[in-house]
DRENBATI-679958 format. One record per residue (C-alpha): residue number from 0; residue in three letters; x, y, z. Coordinates in steps of 0.2 Angstrom, whole numbers, plus 5000, padded with zeros to 4 digits. Layout:
+-----+-----+------+------+------+
:   k :   r :    x :    y :    z :
+-----+-----+------+------+------+
: NUM : ALA :    X :    Y :    Z :
...
+-----+-----+------+------+------+
//
This chain:
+-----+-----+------+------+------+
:   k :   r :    x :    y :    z :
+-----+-----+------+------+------+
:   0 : UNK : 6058 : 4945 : 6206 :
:   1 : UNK : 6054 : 4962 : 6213 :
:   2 : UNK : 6042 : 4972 : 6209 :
:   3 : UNK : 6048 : 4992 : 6206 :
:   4 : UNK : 6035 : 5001 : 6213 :
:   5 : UNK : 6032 : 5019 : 6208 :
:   6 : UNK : 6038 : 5032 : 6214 :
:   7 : UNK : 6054 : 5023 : 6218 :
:   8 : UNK : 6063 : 5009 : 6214 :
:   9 : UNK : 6073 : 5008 : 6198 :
:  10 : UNK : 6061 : 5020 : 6186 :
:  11 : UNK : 6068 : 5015 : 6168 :
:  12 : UNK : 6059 : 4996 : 6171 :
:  13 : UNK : 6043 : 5003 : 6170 :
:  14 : UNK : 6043 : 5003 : 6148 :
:  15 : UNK : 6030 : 5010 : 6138 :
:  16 : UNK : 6024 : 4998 : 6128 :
:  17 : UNK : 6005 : 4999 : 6116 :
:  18 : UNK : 5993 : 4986 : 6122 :
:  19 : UNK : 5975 : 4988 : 6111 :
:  20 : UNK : 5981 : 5004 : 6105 :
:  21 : UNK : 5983 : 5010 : 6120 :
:  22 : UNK : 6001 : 5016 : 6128 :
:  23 : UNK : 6003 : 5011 : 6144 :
:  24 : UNK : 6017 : 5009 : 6157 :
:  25 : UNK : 6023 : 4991 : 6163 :
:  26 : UNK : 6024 : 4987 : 6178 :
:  27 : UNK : 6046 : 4987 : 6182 :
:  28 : UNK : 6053 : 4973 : 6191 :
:  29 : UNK : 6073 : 4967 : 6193 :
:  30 : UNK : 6075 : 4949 : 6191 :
:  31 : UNK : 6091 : 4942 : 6197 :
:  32 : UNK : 6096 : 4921 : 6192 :
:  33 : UNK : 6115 : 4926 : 6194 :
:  34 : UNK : 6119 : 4936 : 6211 :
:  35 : UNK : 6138 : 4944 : 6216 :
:  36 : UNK : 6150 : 4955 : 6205 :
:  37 : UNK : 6171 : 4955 : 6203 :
:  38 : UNK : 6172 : 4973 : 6198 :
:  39 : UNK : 6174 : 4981 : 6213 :
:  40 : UNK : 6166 : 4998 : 6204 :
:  41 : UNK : 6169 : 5014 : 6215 :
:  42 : UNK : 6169 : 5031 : 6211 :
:  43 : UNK : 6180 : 5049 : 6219 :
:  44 : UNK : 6167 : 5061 : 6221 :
:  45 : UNK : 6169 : 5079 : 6223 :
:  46 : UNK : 6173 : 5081 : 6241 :
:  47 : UNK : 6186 : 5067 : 6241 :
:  48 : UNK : 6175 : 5055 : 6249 :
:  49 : UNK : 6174 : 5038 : 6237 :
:  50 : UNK : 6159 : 5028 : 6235 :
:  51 : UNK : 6155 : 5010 : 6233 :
:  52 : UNK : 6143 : 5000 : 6221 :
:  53 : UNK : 6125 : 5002 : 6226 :
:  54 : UNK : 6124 : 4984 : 6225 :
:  55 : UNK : 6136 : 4980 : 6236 :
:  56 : UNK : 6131 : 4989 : 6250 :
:  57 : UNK : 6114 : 4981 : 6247 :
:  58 : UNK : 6121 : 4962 : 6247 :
:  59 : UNK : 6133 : 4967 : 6263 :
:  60 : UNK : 6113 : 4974 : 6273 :
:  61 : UNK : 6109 : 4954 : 6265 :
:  62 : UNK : 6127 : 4944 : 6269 :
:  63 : UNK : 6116 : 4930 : 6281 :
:  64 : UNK : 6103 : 4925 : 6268 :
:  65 : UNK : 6106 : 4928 : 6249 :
:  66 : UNK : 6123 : 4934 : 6248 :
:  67 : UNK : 6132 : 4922 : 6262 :
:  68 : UNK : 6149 : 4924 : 6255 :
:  69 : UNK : 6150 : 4942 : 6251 :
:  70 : UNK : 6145 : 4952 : 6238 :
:  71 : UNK : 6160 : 4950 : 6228 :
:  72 : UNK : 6156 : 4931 : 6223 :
:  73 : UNK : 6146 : 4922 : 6210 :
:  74 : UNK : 6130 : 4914 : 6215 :
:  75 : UNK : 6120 : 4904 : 6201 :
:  76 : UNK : 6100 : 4903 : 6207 :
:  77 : UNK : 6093 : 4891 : 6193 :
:  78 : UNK : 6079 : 4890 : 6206 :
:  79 : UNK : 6075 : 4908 : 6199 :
:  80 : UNK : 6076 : 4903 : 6181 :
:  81 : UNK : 6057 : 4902 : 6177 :
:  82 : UNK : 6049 : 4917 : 6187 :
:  83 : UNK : 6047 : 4926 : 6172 :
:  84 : UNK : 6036 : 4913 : 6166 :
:  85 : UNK : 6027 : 4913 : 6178 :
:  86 : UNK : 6021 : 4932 : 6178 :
:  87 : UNK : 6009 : 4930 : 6165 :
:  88 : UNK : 6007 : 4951 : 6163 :
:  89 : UNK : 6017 : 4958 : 6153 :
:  90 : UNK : 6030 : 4969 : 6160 :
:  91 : UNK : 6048 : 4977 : 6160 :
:  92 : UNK : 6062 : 4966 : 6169 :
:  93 : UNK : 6079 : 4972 : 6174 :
:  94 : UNK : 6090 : 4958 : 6174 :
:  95 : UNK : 6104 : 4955 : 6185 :
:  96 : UNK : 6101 : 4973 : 6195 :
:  97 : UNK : 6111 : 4965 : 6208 :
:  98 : UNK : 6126 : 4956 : 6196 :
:  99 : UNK : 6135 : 4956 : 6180 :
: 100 : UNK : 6126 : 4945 : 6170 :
: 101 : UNK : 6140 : 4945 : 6156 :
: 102 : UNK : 6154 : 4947 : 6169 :
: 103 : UNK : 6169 : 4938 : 6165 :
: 104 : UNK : 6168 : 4924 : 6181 :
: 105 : UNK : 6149 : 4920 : 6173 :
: 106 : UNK : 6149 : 4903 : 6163 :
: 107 : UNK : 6143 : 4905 : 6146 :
: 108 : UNK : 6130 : 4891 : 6149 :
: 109 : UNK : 6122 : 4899 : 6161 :
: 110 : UNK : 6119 : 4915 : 6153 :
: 111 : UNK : 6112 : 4906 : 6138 :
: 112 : UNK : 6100 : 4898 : 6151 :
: 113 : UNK : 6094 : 4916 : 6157 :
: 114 : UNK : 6096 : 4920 : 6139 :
: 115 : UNK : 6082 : 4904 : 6134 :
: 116 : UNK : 6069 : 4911 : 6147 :
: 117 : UNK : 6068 : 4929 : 6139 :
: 118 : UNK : 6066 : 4923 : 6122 :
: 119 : UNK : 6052 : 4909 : 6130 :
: 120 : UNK : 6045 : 4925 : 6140 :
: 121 : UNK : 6045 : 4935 : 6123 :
: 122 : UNK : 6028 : 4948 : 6131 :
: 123 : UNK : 6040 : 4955 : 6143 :
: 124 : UNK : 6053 : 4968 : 6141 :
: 125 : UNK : 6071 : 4960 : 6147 :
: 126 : UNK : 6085 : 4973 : 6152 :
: 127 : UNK : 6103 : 4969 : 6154 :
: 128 : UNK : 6116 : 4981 : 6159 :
: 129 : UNK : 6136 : 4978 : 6157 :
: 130 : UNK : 6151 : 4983 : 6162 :
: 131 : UNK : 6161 : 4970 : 6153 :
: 132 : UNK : 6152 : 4975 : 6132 :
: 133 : UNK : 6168 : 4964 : 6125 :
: 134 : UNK : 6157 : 4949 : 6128 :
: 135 : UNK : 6142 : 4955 : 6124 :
: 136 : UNK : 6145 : 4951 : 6104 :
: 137 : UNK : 6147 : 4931 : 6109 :
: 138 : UNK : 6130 : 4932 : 6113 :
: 139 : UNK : 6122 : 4940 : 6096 :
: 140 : UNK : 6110 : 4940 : 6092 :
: 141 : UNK : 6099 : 4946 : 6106 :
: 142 : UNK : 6082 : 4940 : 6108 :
: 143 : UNK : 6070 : 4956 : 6100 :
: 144 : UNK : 6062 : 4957 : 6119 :
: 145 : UNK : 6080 : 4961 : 6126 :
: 146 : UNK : 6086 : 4978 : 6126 :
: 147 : UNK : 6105 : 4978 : 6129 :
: 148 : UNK : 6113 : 4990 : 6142 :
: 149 : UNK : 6133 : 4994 : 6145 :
: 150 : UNK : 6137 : 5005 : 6159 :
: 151 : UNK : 6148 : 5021 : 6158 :
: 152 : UNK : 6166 : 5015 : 6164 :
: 153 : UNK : 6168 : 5015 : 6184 :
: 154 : UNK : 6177 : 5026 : 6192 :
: 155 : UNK : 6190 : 5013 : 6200 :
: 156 : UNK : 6210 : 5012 : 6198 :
: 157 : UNK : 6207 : 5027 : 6183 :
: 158 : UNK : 6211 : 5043 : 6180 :
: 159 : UNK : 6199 : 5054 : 6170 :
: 160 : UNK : 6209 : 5051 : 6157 :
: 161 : UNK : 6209 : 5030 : 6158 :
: 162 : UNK : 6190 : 5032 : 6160 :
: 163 : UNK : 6189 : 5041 : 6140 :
: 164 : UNK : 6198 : 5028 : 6134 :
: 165 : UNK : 6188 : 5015 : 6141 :
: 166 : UNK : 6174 : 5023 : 6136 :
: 167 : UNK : 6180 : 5025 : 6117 :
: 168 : UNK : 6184 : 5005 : 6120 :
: 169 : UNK : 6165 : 5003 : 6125 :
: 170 : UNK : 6159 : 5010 : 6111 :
: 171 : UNK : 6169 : 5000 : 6097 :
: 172 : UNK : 6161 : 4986 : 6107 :
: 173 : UNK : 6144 : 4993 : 6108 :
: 174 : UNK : 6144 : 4995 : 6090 :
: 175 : UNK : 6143 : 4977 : 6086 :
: 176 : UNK : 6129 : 4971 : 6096 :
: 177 : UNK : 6114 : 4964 : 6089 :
: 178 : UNK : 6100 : 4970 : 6097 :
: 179 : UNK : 6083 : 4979 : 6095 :
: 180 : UNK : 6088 : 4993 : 6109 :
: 181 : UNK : 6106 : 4997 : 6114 :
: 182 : UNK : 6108 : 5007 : 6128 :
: 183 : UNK : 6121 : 5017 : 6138 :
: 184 : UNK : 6117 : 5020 : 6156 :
: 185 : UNK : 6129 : 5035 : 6161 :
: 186 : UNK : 6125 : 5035 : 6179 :
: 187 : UNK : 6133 : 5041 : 6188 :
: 188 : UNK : 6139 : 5054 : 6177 :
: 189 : UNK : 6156 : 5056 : 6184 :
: 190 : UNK : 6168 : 5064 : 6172 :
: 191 : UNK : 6164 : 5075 : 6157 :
: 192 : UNK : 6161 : 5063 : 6144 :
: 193 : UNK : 6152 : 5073 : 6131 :
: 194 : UNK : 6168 : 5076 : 6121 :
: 195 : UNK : 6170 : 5056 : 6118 :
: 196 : UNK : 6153 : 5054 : 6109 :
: 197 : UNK : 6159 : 5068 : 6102 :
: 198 : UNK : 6176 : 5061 : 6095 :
: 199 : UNK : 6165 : 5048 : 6090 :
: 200 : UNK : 6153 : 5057 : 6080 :
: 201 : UNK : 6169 : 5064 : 6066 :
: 202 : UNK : 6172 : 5046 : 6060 :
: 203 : UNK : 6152 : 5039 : 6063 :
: 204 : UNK : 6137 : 5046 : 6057 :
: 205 : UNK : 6128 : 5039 : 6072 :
: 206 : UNK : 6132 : 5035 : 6091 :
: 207 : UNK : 6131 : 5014 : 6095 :
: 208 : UNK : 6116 : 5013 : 6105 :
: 209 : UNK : 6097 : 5019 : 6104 :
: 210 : UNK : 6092 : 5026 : 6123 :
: 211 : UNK : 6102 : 5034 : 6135 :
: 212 : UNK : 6099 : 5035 : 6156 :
: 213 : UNK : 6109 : 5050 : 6165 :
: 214 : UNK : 6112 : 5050 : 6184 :
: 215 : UNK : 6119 : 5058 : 6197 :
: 216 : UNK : 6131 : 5049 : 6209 :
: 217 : UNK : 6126 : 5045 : 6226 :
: 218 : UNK : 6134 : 5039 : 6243 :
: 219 : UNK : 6120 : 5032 : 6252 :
: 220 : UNK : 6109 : 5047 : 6258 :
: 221 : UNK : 6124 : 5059 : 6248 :
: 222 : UNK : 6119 : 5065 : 6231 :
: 223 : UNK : 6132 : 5072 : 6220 :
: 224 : UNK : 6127 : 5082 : 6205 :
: 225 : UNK : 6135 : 5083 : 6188 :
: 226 : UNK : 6142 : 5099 : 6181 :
: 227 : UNK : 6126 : 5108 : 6173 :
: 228 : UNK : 6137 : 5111 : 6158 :
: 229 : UNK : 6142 : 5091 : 6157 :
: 230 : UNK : 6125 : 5088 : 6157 :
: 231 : UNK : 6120 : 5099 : 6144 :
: 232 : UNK : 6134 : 5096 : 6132 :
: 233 : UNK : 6126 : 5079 : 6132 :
: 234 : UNK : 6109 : 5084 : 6129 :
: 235 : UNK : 6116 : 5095 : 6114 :
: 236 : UNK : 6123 : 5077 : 6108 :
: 237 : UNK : 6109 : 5067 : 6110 :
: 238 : UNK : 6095 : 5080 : 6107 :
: 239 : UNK : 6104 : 5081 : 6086 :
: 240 : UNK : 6106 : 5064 : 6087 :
: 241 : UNK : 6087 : 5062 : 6090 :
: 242 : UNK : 6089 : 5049 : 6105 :
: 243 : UNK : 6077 : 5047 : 6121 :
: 244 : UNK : 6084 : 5053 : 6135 :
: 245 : UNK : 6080 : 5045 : 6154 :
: 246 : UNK : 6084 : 5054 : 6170 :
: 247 : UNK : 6085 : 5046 : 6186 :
: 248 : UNK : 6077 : 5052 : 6200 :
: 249 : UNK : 6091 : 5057 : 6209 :
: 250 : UNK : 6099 : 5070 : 6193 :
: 251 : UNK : 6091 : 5089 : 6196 :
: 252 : UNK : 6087 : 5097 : 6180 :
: 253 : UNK : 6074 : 5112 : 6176 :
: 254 : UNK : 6066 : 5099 : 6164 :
: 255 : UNK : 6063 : 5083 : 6168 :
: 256 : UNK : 6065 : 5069 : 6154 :
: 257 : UNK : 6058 : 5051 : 6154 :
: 258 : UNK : 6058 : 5047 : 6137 :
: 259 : UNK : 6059 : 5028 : 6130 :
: 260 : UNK : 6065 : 5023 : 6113 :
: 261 : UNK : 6051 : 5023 : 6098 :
: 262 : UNK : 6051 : 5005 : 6096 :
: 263 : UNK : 6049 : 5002 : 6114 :
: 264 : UNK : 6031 : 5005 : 6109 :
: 265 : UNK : 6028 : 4988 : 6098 :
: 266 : UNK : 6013 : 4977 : 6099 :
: 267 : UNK : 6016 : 4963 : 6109 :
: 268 : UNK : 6015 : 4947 : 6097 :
: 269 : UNK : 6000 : 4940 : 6105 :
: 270 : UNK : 5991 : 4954 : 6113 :
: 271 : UNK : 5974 : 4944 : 6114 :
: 272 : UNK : 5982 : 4935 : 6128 :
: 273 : UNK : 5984 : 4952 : 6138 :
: 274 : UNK : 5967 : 4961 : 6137 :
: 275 : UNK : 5969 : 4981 : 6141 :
: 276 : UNK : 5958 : 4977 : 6156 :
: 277 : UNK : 5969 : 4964 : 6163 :
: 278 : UNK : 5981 : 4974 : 6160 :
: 279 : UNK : 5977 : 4990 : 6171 :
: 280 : UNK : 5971 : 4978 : 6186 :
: 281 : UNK : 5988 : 4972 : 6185 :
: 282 : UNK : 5997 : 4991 : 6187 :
: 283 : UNK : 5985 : 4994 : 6200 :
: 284 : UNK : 5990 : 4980 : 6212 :
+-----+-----+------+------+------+
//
């Protein structure tokens, strides 16, 4: 696993959780027991230019050691399986920050192994992120310790237009997941999708997930920002529907937001095993 040290790294591992009565933030880590993605996610930005999956330009830097055939491959890591266990602090783990782990190419088995290990590991805080929310359902119900994550549609072989009805798609999928967190990860943000939620609010009294993470689109060093008033239509949205809002480090906005969902800050079920003191030493190494 690797450890997501602040300030860098991917910031929405590091939870809040209360430990003694105290609220504190985890320490973020990505764990990754499946490796490789078929999606081929890329995005248009605004000057033209099209930009890949950060992931893949990661696994191509790493083609000679952990990804040998290419990024676009699955690789099964069973070796990996039990380094959750192993860290014995409790802490928030992103898993599959460098696959799909409900892709469509992933055996069921071996997701219900990663599955097994986050409900045996029940004191850390599993994220999961999709692109692919149709399977998602096979797998209800999630563990209470895993919050499930679909992505905002890629950018690839769509119009605008294909990517707001995918997203209305993702949503009727999202809407029957079994989890104590649902999420939607609209990074990056790269169409104005604020009138979807909307659509979706005149036939629902609420949106199909609990948290929200916004970010800007990026090509390597290149940041591309959202519209301020795509942005803010969604803050409108959220804000009256009483969600917690996360911003990624790379999104400009005259007030910053970090927010977790309230429920993210549980008692662990065995917090006698994870004195405060531990604890703190732990965040500071």
């Amino acid at each position: 696993m690797n450890r997501q040290r602040p300030p860098k790294g991917i910031e929405w591992t590091r939870v809040k959780r209360v430990i003694d009565g105290t609220l504190v933030e985890l320490p973020g880590y990505t764990w990754n027991p499946t490796g490789g993605c078929l999606h081929g996610c890329t995005w248009k930005m605004p000057d033209g230019s099209v930009t890949e999956c950060y992931a893949k330009t990661v696994a191509e830097r790493l083609a000679s050691s952990a990804y040998s055939q290419g990024f676009e491959h699955h690789y099964w890591r069973p070796h990996a399986l039990k380094e959750p266990l192993q860290l014995k602090e409790p802490a928030g783990i992103f898993v599959g920050s460098m696959a799909d782990l409900f892709g469509h190419w992933v055996p069921a088995e071996q997701i219900r192994e990663v599955m097994d290990v986050m409900e045996q590991a029940h004191w850390h805080t599993f994220q999961t992120l999709s692109k692919y929310p149709v399977r998602l359902v096979e797998f209800n119900p999630f563990p209470a310790n895993v919050w499930v994550g679909v992505s905002l549609p890629a950018g690839h072989l769509m119009k605008l237009e294909g990517g707001a009805r995918a997203l209305k798609a993702y949503l009727r999928h999202m809407e029957q997941i079994e989890a104590s967190i649902r999420f939607m990860s609209i990074e990056p943000l790269w169409f104005d999708v604020a009138s979807v939620f909307a659509d979706w609010l005149q036939s629902h009294e609420r949106l199909p997930f609990e948290w929200v993470i916004i970010g800007a689109a990026s090509s390597g060093r290149s940041i591309f920002q959202p519209k301020a008033d795509w942005v803010q239509s969604l803050l409108d949205i959220f804000d009256a529907q009483q969600l917690p809002v996360f911003f990624k480090g790379n999104l400009k906005w005259h007030k910053w937001r970090g927010d977790f969902p309230q429920n993210a800050s549980i008692r662990l079920q065995e917090p006698q095993l994870w004195p405060l003191q531990s604890l703190k030493t732990a965040l500071a190494g």
